[in-house]
C-alpha positions as CSV (number, residue, x, y, z in Angstrom):
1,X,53.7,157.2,76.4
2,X,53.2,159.0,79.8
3,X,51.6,155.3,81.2
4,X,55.2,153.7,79.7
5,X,57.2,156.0,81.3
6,X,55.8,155.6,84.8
7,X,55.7,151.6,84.4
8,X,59.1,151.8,83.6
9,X,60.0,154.4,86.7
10,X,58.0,151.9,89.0
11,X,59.7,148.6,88.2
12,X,63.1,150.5,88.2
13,X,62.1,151.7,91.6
14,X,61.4,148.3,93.1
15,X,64.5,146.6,91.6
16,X,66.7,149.3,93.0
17,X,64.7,148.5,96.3
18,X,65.0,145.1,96.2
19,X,68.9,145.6,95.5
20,X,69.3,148.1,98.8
21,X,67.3,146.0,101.3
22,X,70.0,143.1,101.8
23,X,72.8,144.3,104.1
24,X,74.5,140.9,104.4
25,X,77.9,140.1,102.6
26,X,77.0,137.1,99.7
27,X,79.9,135.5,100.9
28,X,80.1,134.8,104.3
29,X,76.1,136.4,105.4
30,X,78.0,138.5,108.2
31,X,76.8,142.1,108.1
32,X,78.6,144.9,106.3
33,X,77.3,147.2,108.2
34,X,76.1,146.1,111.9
35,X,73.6,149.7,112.1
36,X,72.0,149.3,108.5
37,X,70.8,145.4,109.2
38,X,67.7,145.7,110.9
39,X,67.0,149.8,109.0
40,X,63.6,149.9,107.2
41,X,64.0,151.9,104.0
42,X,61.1,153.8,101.7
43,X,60.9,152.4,98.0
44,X,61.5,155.9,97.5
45,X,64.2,156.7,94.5
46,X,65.7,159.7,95.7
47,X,67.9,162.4,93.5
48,X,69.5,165.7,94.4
49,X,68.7,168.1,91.4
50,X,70.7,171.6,91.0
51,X,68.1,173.6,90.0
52,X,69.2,176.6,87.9
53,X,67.6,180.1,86.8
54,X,68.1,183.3,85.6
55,X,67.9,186.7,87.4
56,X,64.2,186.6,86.4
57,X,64.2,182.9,88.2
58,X,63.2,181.6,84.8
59,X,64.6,178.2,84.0
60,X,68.1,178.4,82.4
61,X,68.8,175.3,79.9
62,X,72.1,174.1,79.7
63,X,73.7,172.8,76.3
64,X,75.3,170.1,79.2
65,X,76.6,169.4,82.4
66,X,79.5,167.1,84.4
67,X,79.4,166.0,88.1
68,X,82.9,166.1,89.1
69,X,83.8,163.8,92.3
70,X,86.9,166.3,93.5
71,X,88.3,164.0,95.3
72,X,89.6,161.7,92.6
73,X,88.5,163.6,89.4
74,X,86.4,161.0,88.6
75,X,82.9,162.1,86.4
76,X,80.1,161.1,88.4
77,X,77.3,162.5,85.8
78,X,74.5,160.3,86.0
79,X,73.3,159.1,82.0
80,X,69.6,160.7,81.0
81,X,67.8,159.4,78.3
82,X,67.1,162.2,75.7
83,X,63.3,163.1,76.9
84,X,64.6,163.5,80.7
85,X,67.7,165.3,79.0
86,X,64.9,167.6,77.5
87,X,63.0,167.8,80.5
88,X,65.9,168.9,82.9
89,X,66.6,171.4,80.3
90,X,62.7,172.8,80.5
91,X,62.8,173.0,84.3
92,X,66.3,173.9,84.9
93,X,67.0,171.2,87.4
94,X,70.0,168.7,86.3
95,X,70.6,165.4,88.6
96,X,73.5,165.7,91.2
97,X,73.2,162.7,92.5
98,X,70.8,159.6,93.1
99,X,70.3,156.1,95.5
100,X,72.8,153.6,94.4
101,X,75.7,156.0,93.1
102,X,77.2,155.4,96.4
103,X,77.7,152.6,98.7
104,X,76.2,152.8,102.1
105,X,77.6,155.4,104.7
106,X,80.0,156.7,102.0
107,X,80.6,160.3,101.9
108,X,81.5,162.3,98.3
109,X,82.6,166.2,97.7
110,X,81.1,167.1,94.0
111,X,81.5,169.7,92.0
112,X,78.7,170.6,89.6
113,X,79.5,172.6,86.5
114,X,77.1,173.7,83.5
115,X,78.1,174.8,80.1
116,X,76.7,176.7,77.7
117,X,77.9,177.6,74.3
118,X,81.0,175.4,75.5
119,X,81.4,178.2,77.8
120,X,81.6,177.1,81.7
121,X,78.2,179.0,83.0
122,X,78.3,177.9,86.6
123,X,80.1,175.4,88.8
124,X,79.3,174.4,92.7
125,X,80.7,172.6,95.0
126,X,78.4,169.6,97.2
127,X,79.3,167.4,100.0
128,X,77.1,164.0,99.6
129,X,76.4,161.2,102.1
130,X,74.2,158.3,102.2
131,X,72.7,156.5,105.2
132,X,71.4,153.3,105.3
133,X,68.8,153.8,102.7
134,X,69.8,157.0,101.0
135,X,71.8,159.9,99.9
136,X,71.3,163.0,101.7
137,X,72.6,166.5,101.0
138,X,75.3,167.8,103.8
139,X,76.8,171.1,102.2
140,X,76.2,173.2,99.3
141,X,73.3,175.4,97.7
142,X,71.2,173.6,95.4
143,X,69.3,176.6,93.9
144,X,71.3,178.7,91.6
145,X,71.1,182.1,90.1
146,X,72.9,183.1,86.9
């Protein structure tokens, strides 16, 4: 199952590279963005995680969570499958944000907010950019205390 998992991670991995290498407009081959057409980027999948514990900085498992974009109100939560749902839950770390959310040299403001009990437990706020190749952190704390 383990063996599955990491095929599966590996192939998504190279078909989100593949995707992200071409910086050339299909329809005309000019360049959409003149800094990102000769940029060499890592096969690398990277995701911002929230990681959340407790005063005892054990794990804290939320029932669920939303990824806000506050500048539009539109829910940016990114879909796990019910084994990584599982997993985030066992490690306290919940996705803000991964590679190919945003378009290149877009910035986002996010707000983060966990429920438990259907009771808002925390919410933070995050400012998001991506570079040629991926998205990068700019503001807000990413390890969080209840």
């Amino acid at each position: 199952m383990i063996q599955l998992q990491k095929s599966f991670l590996v192939v998504l991995l190279l078909l989100l590279a593949f995707s992200q290498t071409s910086c050339m407009n299909d329809d005309d081959d000019t360049p959409v963005n003149s800094e990102c057409e000769k940029a060499v980027c890592t096969l690398v999948l990277i995701t911002i995680e929230v990681s959340i514990t407790d005063q005892d900085q054990k794990p804290v498992a939320l029932d669920s969570f939303i990824v806000i974009n506050k500048d539009n109100g539109d829910d940016m939560t990114l879909t796990l499958s019910p084994s990584a749902l599982n997993e985030a839950k066992e490690l306290g770390r919940y996705p803000l944000i991964q590679d190919g959310v945003l378009d290149i040299n877009q910035k986002r403001n996010l707000q983060f907010k966990g429920y438990i009990d259907n009771q808002e437990v925390v919410t933070s706020d995050y400012t998001v950019s991506t570079d040629c190749c991926h998205v990068g952190l700019d503001t807000g704390n990413l390890e969080l205390t209840l």
